[in-house]
N, CA, C and O atoms as a GROMACS GRO file, in nm:
protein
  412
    1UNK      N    1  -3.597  -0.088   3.013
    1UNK     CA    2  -3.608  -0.036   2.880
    1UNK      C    3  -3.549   0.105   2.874
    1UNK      O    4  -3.578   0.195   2.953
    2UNK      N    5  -3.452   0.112   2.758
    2UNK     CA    6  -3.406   0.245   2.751
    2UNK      C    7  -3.495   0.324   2.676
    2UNK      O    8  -3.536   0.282   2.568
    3UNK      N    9  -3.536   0.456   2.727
    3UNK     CA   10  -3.644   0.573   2.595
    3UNK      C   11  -3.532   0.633   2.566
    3UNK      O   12  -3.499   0.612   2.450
    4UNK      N   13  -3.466   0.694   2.620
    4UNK     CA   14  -3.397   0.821   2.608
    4UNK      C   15  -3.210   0.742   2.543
    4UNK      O   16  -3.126   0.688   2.614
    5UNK      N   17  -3.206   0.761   2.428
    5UNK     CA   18  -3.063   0.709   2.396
    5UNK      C   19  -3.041   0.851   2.354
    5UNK      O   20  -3.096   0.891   2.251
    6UNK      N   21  -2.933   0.964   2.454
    6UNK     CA   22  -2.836   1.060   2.345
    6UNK      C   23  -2.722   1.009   2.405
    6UNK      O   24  -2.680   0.960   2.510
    7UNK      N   25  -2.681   1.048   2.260
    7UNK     CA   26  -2.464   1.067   2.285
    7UNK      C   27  -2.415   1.182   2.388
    7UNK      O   28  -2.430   1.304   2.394
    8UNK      N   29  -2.385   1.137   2.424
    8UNK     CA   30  -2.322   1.248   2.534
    8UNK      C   31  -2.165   1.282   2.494
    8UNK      O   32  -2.125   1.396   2.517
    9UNK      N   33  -2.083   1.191   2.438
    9UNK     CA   34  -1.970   1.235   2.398
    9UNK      C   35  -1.915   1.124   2.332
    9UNK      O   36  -1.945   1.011   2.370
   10UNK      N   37  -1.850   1.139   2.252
   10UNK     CA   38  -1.779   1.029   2.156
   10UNK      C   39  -1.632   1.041   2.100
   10UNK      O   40  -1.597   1.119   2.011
   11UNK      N   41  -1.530   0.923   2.186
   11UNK     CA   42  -1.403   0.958   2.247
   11UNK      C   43  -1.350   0.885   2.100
   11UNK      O   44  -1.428   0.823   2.026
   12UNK      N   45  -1.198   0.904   2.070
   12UNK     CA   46  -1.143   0.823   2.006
   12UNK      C   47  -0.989   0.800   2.101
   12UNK      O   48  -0.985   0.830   2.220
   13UNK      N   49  -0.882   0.747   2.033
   13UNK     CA   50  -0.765   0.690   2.129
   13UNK      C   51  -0.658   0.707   2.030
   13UNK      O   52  -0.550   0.650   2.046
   14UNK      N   53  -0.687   0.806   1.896
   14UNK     CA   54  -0.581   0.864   1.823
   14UNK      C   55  -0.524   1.033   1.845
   14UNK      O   56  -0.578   1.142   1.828
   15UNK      N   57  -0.407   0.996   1.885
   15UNK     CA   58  -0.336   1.171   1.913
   15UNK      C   59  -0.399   1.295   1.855
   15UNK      O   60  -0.434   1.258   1.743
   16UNK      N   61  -0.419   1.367   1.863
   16UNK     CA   62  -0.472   1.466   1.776
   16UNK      C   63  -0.419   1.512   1.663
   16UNK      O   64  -0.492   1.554   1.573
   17UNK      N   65  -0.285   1.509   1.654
   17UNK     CA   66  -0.218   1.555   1.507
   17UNK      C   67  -0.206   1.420   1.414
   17UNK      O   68  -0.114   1.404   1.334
   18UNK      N   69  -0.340   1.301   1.443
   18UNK     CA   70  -0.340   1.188   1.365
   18UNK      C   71  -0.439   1.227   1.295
   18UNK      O   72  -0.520   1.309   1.338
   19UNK      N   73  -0.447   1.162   1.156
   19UNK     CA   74  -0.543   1.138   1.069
   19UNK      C   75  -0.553   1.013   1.044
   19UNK      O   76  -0.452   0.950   1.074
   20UNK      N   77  -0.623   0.964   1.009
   20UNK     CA   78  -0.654   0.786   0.985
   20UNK      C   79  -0.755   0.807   0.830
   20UNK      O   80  -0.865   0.857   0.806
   21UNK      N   81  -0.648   0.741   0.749
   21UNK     CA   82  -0.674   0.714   0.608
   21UNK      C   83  -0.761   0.582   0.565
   21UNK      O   84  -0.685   0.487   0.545
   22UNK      N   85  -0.871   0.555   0.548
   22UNK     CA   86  -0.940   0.421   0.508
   22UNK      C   87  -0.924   0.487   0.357
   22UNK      O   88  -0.958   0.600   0.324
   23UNK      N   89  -0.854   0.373   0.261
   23UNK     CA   90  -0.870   0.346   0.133
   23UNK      C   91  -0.922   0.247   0.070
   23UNK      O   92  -0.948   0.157   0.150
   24UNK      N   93  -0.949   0.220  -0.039
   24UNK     CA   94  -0.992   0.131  -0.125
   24UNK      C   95  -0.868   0.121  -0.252
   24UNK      O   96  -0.860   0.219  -0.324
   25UNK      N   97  -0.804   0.041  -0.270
   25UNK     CA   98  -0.714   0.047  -0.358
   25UNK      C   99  -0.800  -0.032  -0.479
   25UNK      O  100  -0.807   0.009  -0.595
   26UNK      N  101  -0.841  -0.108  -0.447
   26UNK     CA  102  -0.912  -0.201  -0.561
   26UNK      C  103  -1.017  -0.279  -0.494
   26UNK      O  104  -1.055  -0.244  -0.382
   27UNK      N  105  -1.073  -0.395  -0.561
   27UNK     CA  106  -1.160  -0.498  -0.505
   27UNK      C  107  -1.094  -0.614  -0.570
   27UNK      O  108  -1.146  -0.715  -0.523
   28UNK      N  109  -1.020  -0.639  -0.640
   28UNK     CA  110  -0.962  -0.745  -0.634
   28UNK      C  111  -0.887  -0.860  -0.576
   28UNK      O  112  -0.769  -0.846  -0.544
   29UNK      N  113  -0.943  -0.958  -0.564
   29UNK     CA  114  -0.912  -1.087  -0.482
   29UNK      C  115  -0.898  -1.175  -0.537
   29UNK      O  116  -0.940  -1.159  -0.652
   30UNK      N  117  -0.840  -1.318  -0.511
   30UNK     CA  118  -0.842  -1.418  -0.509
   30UNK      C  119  -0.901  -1.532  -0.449
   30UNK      O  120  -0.927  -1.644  -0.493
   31UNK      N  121  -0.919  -1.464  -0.311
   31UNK     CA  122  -0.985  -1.573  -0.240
   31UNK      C  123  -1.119  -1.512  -0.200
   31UNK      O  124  -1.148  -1.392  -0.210
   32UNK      N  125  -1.209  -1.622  -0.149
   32UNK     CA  126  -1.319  -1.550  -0.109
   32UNK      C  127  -1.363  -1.577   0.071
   32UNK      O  128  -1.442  -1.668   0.096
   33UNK      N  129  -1.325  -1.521   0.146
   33UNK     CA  130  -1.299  -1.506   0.312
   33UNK      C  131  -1.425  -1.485   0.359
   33UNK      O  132  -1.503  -1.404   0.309
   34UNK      N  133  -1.456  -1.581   0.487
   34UNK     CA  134  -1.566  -1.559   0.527
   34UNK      C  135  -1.592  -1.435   0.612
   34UNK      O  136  -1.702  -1.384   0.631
   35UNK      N  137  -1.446  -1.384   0.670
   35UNK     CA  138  -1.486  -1.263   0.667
   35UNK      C  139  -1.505  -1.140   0.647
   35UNK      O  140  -1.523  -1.046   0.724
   36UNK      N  141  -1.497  -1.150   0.498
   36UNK     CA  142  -1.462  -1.025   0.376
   36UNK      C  143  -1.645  -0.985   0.358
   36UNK      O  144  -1.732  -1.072   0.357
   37UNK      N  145  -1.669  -0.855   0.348
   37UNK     CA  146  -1.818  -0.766   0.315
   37UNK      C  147  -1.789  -0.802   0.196
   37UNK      O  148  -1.678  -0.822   0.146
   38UNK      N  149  -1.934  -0.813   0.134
   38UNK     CA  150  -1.964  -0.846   0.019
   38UNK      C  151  -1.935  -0.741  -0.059
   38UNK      O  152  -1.973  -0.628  -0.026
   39UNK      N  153  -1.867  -0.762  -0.167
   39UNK     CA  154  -1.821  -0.690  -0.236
   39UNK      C  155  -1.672  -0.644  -0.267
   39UNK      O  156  -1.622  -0.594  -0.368
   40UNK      N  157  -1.624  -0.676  -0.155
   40UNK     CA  158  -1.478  -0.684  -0.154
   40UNK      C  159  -1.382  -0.767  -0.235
   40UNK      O  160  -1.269  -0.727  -0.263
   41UNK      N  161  -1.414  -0.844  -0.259
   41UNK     CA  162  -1.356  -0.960  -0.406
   41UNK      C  163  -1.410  -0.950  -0.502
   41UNK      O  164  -1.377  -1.059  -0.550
   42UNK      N  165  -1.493  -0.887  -0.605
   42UNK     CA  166  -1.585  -0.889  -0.740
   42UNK      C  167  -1.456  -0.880  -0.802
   42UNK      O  168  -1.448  -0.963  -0.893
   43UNK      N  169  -1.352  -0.811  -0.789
   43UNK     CA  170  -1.291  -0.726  -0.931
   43UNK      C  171  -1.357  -0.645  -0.999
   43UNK      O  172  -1.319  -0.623  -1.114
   44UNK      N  173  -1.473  -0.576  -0.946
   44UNK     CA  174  -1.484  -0.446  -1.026
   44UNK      C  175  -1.446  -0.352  -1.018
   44UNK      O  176  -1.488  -0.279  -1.107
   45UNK      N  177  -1.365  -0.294  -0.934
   45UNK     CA  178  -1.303  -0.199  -0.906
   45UNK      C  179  -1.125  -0.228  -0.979
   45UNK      O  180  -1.033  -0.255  -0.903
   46UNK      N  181  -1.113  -0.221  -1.068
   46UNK     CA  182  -0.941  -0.254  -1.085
   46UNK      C  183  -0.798  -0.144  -1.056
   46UNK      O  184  -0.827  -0.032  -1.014
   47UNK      N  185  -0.731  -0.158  -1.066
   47UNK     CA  186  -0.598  -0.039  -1.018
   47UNK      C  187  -0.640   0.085  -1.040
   47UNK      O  188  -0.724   0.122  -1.122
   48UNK      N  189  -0.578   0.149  -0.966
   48UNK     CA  190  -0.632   0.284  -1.014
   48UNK      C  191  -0.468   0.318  -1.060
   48UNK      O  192  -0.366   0.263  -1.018
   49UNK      N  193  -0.486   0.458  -1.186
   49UNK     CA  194  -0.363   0.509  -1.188
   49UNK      C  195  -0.268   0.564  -1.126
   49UNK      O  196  -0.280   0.679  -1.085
   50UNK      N  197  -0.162   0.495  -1.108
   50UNK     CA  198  -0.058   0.542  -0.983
   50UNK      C  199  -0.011   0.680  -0.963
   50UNK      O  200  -0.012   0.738  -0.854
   51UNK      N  201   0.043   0.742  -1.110
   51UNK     CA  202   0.040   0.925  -1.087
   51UNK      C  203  -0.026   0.985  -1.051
   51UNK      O  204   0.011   1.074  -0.975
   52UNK      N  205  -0.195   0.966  -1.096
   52UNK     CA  206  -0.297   1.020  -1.075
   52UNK      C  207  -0.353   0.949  -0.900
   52UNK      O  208  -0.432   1.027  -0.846
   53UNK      N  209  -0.336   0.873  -0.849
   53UNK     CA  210  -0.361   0.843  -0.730
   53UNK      C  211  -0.283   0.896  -0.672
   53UNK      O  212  -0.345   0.949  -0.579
   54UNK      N  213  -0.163   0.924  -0.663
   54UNK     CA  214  -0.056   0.956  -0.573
   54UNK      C  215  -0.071   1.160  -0.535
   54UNK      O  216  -0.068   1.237  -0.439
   55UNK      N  217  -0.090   1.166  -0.724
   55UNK     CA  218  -0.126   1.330  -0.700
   55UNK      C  219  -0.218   1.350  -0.582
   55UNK      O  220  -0.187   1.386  -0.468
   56UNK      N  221  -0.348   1.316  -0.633
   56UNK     CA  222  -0.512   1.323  -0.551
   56UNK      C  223  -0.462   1.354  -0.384
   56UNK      O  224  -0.476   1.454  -0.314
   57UNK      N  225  -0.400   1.221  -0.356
   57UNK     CA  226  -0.347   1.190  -0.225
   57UNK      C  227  -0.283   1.256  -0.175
   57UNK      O  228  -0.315   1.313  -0.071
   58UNK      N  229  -0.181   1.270  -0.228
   58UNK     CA  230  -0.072   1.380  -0.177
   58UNK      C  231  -0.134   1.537  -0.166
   58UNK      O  232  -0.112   1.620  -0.078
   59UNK      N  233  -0.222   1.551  -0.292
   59UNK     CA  234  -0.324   1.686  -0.251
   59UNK      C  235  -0.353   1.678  -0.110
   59UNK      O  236  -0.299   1.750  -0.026
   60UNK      N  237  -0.452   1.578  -0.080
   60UNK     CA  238  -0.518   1.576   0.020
   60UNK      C  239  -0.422   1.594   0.148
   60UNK      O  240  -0.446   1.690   0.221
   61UNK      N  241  -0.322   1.514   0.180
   61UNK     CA  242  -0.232   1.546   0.261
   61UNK      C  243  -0.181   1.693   0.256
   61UNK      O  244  -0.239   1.772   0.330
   62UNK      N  245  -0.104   1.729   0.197
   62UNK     CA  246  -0.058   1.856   0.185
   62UNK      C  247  -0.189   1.954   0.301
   62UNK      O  248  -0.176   2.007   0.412
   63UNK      N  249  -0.280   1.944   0.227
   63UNK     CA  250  -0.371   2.026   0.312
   63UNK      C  251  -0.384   2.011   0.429
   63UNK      O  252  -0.370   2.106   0.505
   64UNK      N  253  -0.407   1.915   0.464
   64UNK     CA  254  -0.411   1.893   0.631
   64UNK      C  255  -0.315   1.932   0.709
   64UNK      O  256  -0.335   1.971   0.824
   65UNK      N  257  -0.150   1.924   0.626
   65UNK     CA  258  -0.032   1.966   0.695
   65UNK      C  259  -0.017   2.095   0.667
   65UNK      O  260   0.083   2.146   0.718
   66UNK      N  261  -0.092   2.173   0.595
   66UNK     CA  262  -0.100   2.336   0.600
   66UNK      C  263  -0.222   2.413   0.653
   66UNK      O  264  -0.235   2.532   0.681
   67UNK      N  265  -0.302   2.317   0.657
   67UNK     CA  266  -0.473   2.393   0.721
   67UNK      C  267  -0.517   2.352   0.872
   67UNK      O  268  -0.607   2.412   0.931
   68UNK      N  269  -0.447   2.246   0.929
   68UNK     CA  270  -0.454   2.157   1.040
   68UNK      C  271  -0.360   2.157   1.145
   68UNK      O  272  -0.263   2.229   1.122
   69UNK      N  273  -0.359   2.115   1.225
   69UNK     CA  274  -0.287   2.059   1.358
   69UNK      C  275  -0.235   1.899   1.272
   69UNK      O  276  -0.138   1.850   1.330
   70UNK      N  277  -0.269   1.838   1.182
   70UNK     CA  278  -0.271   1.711   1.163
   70UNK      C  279  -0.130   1.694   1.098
   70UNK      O  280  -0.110   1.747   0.989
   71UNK      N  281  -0.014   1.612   1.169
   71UNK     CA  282   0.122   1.580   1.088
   71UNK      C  283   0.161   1.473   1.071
   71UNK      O  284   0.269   1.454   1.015
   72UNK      N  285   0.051   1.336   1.133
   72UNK     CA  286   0.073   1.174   1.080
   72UNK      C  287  -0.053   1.124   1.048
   72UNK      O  288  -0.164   1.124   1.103
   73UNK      N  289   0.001   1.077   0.930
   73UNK     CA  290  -0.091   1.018   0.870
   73UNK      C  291  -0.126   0.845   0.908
   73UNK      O  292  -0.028   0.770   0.913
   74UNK      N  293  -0.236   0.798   0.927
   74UNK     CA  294  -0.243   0.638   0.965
   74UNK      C  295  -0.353   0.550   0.882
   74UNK      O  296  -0.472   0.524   0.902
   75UNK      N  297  -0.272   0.520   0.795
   75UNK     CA  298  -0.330   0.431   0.642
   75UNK      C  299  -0.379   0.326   0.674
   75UNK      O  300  -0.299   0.236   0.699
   76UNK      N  301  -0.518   0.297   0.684
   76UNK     CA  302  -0.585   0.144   0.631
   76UNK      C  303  -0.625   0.116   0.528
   76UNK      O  304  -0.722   0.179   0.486
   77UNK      N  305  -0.574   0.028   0.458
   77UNK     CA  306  -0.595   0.015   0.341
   77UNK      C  307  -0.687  -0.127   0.360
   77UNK      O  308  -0.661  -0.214   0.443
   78UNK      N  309  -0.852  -0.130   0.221
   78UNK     CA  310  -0.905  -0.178   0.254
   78UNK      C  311  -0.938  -0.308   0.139
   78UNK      O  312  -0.854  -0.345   0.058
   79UNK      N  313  -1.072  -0.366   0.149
   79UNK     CA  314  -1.117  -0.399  -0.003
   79UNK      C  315  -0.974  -0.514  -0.030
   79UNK      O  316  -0.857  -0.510   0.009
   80UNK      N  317  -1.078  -0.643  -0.146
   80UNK     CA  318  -0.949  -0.686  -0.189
   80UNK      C  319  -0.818  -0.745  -0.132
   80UNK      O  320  -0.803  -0.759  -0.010
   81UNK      N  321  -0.726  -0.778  -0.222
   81UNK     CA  322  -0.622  -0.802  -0.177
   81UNK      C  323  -0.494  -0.669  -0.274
   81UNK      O  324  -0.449  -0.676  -0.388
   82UNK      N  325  -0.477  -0.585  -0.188
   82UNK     CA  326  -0.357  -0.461  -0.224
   82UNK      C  327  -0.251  -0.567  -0.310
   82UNK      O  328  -0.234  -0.597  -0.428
   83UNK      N  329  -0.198  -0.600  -0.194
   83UNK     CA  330  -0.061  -0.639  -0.272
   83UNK      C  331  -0.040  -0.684  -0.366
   83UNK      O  332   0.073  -0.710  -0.409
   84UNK      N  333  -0.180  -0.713  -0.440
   84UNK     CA  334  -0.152  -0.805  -0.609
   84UNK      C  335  -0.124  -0.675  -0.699
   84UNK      O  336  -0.058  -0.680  -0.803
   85UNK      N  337  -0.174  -0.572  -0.654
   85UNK     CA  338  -0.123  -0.459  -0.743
   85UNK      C  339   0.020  -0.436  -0.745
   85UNK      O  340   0.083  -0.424  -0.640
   86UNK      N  341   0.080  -0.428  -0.865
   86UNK     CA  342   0.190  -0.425  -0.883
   86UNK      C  343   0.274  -0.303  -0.842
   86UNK      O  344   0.392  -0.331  -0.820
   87UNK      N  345   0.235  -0.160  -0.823
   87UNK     CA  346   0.238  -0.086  -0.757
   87UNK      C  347   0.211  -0.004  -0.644
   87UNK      O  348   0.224   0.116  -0.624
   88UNK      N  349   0.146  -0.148  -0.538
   88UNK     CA  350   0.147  -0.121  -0.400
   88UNK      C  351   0.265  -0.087  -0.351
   88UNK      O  352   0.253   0.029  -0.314
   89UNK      N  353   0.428  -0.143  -0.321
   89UNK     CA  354   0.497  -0.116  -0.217
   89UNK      C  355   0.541   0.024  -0.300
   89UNK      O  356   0.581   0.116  -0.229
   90UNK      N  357   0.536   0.041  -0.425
   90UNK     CA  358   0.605   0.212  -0.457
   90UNK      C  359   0.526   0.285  -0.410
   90UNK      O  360   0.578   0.365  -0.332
   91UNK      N  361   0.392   0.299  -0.425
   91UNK     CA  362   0.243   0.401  -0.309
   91UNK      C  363   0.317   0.349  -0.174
   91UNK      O  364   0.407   0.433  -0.176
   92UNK      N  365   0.343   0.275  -0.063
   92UNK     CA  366   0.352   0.259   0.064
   92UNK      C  367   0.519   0.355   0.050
   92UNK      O  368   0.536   0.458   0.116
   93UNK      N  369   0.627   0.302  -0.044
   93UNK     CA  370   0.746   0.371   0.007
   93UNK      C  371   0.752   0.538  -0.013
   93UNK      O  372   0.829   0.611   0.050
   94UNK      N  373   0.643   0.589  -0.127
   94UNK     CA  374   0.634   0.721  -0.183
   94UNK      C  375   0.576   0.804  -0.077
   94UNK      O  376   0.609   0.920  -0.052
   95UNK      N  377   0.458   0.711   0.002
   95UNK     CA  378   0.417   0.839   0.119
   95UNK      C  379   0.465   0.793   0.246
   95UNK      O  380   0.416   0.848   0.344
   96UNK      N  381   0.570   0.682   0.270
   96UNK     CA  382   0.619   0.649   0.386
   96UNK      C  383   0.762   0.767   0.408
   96UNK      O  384   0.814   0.812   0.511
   97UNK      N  385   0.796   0.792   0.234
   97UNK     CA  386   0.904   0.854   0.236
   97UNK      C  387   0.895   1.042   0.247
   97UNK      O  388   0.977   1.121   0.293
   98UNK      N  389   0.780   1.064   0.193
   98UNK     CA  390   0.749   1.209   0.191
   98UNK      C  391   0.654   1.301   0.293
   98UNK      O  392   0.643   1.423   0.309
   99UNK      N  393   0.564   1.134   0.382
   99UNK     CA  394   0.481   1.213   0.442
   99UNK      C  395   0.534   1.080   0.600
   99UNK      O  396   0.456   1.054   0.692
  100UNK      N  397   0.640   1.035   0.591
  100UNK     CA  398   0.635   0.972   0.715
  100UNK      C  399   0.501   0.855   0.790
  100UNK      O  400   0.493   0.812   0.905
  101UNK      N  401   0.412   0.834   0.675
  101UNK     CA  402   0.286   0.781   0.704
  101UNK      C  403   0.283   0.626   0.839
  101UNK      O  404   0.393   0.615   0.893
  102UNK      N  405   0.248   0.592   0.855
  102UNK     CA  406   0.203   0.475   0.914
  102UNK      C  407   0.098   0.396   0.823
  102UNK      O  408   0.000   0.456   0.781
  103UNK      N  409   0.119   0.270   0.795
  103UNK     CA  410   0.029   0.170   0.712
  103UNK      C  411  -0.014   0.012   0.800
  103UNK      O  412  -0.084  -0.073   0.744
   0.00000   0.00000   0.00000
């Protein structure tokens, strides 16, 4: 029997000038996957606005590449199915093209 559980250290296996992006683009789906978390297909969450998402984002980046060590970005995108949004591949080519991202 274990009493005593501390963390002693907690490693990851991303470079240090990585950031790792988890998004939610939507909850919209089509199918329903047995191994999708509940909630991930409702459709209540619908597109978000692409100017106004892209700004937010690109805020957020910017900072890291002026306040940080951090200069790649590594996008998981989550929730849903992305690609039914009609302006998924312009978000993937807009920060693939300005911030070099990984998706």
């Amino acid at each position: 029997m274990i009493d005593n559980m501390n963390i002693v250290e907690v490693k990851q296996n991303w470079k240090s000038d990585v950031v790792r992006i988890d998004i939610t683009i939507s909850n919209i789906c089509n199918y329903k996957c047995w191994y999708c978390f509940e909630g991930s297909n409702t459709g209540t969450y619908k597109w978000p606005d692409f100017d106004l998402y892209v700004k937010n984002l690109s805020h957020l980046m910017d900072h890291y590449l002026q306040t940080t060590n951090k200069k790649k970005f590594d996008f998981h995108v989550l929730g849903g199915e992305a690609t039914y949004w009609n302006r998924f591949f312009d978000f993937i080519a807009y920060f693939k093209q300005r911030y070099d991202c990984i998706f």
